[in-house]
GUKE-930332 format. One line per 2 residues: their letters; for each residue y, x, z of C-alpha. Coordinates in pm, 1 decimal. Example, Ala and Ser with C-alpha at 12.3 -4.5 7.8 and 13.67 -1.06 7.14 Angstrom:
2
as	-450.0/1230.0/780.0  -106.0/1367.0/714.0;
END
This chain:
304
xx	0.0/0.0/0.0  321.2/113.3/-114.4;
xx	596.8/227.0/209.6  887.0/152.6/-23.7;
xx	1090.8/-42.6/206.8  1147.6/-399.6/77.0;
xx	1459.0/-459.1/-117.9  1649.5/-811.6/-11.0;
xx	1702.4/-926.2/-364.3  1855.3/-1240.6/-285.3;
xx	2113.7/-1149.6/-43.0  2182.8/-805.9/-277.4;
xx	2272.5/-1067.1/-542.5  2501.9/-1244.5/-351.5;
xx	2653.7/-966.3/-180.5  2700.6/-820.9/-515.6;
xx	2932.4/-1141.0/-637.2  3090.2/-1174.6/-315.3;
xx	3214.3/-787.4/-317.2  3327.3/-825.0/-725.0;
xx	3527.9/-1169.7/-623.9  3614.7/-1031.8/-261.6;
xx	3550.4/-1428.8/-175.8  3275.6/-1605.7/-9.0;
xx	3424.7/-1942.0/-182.0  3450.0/-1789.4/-548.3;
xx	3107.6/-1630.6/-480.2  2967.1/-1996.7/-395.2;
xx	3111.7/-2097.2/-713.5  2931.7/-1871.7/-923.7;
xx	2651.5/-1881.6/-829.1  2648.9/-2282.4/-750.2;
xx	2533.8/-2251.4/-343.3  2776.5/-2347.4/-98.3;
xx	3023.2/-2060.0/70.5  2805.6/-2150.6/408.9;
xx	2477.3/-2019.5/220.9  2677.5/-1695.3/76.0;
xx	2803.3/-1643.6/459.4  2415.4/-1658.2/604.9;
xx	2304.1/-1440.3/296.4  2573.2/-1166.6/391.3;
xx	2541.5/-1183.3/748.5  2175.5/-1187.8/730.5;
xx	2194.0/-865.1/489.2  2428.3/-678.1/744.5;
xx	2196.8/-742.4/1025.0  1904.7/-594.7/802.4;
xx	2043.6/-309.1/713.8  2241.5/-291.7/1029.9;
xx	2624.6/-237.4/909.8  2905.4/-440.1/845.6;
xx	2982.1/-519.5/489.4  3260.9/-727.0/509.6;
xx	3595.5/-715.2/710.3  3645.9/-1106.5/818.0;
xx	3994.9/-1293.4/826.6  4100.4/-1634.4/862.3;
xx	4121.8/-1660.7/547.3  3991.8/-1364.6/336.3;
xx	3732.3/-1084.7/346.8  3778.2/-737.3/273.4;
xx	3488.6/-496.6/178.6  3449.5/-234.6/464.0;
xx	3364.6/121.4/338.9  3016.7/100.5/358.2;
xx	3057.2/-232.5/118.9  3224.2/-69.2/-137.0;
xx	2993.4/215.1/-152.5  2701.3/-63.8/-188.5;
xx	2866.3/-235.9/-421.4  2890.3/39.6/-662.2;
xx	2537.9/115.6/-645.3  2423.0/-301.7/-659.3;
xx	2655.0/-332.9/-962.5  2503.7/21.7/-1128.6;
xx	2147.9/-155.1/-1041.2  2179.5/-528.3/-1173.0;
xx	2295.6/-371.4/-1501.7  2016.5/-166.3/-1539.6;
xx	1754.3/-440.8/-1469.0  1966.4/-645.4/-1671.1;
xx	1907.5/-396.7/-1966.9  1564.9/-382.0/-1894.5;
xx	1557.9/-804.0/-1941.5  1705.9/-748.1/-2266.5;
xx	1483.7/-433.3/-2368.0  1148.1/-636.6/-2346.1;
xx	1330.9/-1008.9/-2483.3  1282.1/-1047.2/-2876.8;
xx	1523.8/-839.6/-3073.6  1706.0/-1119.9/-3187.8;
xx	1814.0/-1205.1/-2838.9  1998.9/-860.8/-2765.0;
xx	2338.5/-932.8/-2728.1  2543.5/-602.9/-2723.9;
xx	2893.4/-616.0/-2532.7  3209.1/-464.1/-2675.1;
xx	3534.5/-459.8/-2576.3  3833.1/-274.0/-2798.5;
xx	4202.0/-303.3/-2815.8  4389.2/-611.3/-2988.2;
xx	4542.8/-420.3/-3253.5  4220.3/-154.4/-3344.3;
xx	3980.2/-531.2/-3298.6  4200.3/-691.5/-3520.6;
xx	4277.2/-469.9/-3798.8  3994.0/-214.0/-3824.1;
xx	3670.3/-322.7/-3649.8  3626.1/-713.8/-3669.7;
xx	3696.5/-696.9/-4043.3  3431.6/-430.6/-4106.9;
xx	3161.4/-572.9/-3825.7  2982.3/-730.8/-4095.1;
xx	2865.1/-436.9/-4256.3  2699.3/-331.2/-3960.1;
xx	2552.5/-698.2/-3900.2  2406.6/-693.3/-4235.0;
xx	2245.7/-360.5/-4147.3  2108.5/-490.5/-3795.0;
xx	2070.5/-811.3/-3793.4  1869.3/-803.5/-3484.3;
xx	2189.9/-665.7/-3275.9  2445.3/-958.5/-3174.7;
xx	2818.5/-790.2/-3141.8  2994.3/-975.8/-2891.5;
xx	3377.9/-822.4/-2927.5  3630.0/-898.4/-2685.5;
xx	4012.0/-772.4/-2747.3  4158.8/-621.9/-2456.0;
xx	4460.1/-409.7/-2367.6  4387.5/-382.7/-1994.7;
xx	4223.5/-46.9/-1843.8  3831.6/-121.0/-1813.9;
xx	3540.6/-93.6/-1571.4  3206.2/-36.7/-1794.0;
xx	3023.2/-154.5/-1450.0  3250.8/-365.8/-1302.4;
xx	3350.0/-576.4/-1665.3  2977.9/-540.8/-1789.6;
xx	3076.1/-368.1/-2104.4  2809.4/-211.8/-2280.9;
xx	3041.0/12.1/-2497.4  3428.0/23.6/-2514.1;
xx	3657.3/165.5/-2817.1  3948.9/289.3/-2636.5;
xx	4314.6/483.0/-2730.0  4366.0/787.0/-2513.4;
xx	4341.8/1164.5/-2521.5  4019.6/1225.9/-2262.3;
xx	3839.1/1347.9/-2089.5  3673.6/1082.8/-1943.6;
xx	3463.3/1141.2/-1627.1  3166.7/984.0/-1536.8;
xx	3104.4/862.4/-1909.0  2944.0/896.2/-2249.3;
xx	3271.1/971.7/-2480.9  3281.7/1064.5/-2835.6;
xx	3619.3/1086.7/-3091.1  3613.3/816.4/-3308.1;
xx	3938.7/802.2/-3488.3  4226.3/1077.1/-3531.8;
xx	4535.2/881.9/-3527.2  4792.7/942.6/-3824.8;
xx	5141.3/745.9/-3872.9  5335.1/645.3/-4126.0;
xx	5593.9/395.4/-4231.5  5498.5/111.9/-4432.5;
xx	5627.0/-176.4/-4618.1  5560.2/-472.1/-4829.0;
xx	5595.4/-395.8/-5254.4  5850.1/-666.4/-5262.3;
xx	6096.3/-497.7/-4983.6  6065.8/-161.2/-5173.7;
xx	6167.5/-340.5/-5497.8  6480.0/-521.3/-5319.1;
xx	6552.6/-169.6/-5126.1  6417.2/134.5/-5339.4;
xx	6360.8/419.4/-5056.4  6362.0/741.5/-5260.7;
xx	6412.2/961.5/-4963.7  6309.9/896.5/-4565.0;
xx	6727.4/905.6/-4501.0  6739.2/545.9/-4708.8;
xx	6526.2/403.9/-4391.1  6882.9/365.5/-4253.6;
xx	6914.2/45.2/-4525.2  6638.9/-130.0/-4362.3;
xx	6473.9/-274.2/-4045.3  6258.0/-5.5/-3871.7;
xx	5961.5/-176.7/-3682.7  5738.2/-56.2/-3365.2;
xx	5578.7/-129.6/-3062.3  5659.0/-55.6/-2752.5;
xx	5581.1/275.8/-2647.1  5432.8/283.6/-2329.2;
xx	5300.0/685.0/-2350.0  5584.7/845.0/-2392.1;
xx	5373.4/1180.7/-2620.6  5287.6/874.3/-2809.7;
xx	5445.3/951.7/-3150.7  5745.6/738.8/-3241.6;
xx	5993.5/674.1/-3511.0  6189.5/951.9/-3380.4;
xx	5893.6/1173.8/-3397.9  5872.0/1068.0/-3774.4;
xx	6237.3/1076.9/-3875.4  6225.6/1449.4/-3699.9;
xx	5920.8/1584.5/-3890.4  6061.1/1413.9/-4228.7;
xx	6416.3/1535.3/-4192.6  6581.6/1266.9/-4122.5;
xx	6669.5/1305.2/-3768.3  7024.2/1050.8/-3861.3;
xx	6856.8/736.1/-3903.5  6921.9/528.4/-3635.0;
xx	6567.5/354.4/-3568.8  6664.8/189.5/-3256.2;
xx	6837.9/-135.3/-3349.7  6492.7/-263.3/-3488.5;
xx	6240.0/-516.0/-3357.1  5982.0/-419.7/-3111.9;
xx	5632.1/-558.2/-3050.1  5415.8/-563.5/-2804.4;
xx	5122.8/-382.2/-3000.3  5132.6/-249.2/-3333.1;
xx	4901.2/-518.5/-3536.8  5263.8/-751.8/-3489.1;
xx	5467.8/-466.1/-3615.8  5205.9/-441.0/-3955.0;
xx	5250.3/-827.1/-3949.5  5646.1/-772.3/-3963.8;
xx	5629.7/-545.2/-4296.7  5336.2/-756.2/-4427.8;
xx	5623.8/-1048.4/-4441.1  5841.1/-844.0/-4581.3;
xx	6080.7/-819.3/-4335.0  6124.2/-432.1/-4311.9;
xx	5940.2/-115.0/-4259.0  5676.1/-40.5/-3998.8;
xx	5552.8/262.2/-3849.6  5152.2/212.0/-3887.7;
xx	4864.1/388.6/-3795.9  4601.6/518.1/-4107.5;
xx	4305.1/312.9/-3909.4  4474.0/-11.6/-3926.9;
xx	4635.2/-71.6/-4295.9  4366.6/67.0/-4455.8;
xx	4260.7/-252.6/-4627.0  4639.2/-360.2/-4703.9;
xx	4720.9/-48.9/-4872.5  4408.0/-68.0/-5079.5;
xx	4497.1/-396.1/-5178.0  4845.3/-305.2/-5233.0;
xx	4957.2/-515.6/-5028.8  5155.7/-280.6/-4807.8;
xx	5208.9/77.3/-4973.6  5370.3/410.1/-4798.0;
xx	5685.3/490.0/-4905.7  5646.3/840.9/-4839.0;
xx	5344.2/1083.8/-4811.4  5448.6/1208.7/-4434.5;
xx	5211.8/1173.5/-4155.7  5266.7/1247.1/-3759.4;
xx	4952.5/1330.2/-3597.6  4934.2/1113.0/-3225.2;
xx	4743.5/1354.7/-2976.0  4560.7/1051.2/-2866.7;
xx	4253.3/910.8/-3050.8  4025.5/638.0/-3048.6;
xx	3727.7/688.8/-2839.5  3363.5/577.8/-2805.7;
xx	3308.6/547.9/-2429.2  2915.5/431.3/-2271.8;
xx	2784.8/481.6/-1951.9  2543.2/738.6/-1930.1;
xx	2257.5/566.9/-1813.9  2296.7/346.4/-2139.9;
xx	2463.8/603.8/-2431.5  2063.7/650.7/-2535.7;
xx	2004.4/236.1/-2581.2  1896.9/141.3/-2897.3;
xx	2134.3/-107.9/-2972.5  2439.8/116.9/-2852.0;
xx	2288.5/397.8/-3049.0  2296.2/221.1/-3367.3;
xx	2610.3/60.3/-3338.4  2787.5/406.2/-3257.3;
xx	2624.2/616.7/-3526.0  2768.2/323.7/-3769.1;
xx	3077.8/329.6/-3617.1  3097.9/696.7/-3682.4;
xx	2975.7/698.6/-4026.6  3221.7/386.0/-4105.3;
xx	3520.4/617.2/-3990.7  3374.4/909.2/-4161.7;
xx	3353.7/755.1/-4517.6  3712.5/622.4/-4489.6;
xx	3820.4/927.0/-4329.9  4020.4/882.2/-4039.6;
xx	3817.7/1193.5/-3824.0  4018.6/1490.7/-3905.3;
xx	3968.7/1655.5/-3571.6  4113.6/1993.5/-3572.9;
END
């Protein structure tokens, strides 16, 4: 007979809710018991393993210490037997979680995910657009496409995407307003987002490296991401500064084309981030070798 201790599954579970909620009431509501039966499950899992989990106020808990280093390690563990569900379901019920940012879900990898579907079609992509920082255990993400420089501890990362900019515009504006050289971007609306990082190249950075330094860029519309800003100069309505990944399809189609042939390099990328536990999954595997040879053939990985 085995001396593994035995593990209180039940009361794990609900501890686990009740520590990502940090309430008995929205734990109950989850998991449809009543916040009485959460409360007996908790206290009866403190007295087992004979520390307090939970800080108790009139009304709110708090996770002591030793809670929060549990429920890291619960969290890490319901994934992995929740991977293990999925491993030995049919293929065709493996759904595979993804979460990227609006603009890079929008404009690059939504309109290509059929390619990859077609390729797969065992593997269901869920995508879910996101600008908020994420928790791969905490969110339940199995892989995340994120903008940043690295490195990323404590995760599977790999370079996706070198970032280039440069301004675009619709054919229509650049009949109206012929721009022969980057100094005539004075005659017209300069669109951007709003620049949160501040080595994040901007307009400036552009007008500097083009030699145009004059322009005054700073009397035109902001957005809050850059896929508005494309949507701006797709209208017509002036110039935007656009990233290569995300007007590739419009200026294949012609319908946005780059004035001039001048690109700023961001030092940020896009980045490939897994767990470790699950960067070897067969589903994750497969969708980030495609993902890789997708930015490859259109290349947008000129890593120095």
């Amino acid at each position: 007979m085995s001396d593994r201790p035995r593990l209180p599954l039940t009361g794990l579970r609900v501890f686990e809710a009740a520590a990502r909620h940090e309430s008995f009431l929205h734990a109950a509501e989850e998991l449809s018991i009543t916040p009485g039966a959460v409360s007996r499950q908790i206290k009866g899992l403190e007295t087992e393993l004979a520390v307090r989990l939970f800080e108790r106020f009139n009304r709110a808990v708090r996770l002591t210490e030793a809670g929060r280093r549990l429920a890291t390690g619960v969290a890490q563990g319901l994934a992995l037997m929740e991977e293990a569900v999925l491993e030995v379901r049919s293929p065709r019920q493996a759904v595979l979680a993804v979460t990227a940012m609006h603009s890079f879900a929008a404009r690059w990898l939504v309109p290509r995910l059929h390619l990859f579907n077609e390729r797969h079609p065992d593997v269901q992509v869920l995508v879910a657009a996101s600008d908020a920082p994420i928790d791969l255990v905490r969110d339940r993400y199995d892989l995340a496409i994120r903008f940043g420089r690295g490195p990323y501890p404590g995760l599977a990362a790999q370079k996706l995407i070198s970032l280039f900019m440069f301004p675009v515009c619709s054919p229509r504006l650049l009949e109206e307003t012929p721009l022969a050289r980057p100094a005539d971007l004075a005659k017209v609306p300069l669109f951007g987002d709003v620049n949160f990082d501040s080595s994040e190249p901007d307009w400036a950075s552009w007008l500097a490296l083009a030699g145009a330094p004059e322009v005054d860029w700073r009397g035109g519309q902001r957005f809050s991401n850059t896929y508005l800003s494309i949507e701006a100069a797709l209208a017509g309505r002036g110039v935007a500064l656009a990233e290569a990944a995300l007007v590739q399809e419009e200026l294949a189609s012609g319908r946005l084309v780059k004035p001039f042939d001048i690109e700023v390099q961001s030092p940020n990328s896009q980045w490939i981030l897994t767990l470790p536990e699950k960067a070897d999954r067969s589903d994750i595997r497969r969708f980030r070798t495609w993902l890789l040879a997708q930015a490859d053939a259109e290349g947008l990985r000129r890593f120095e």
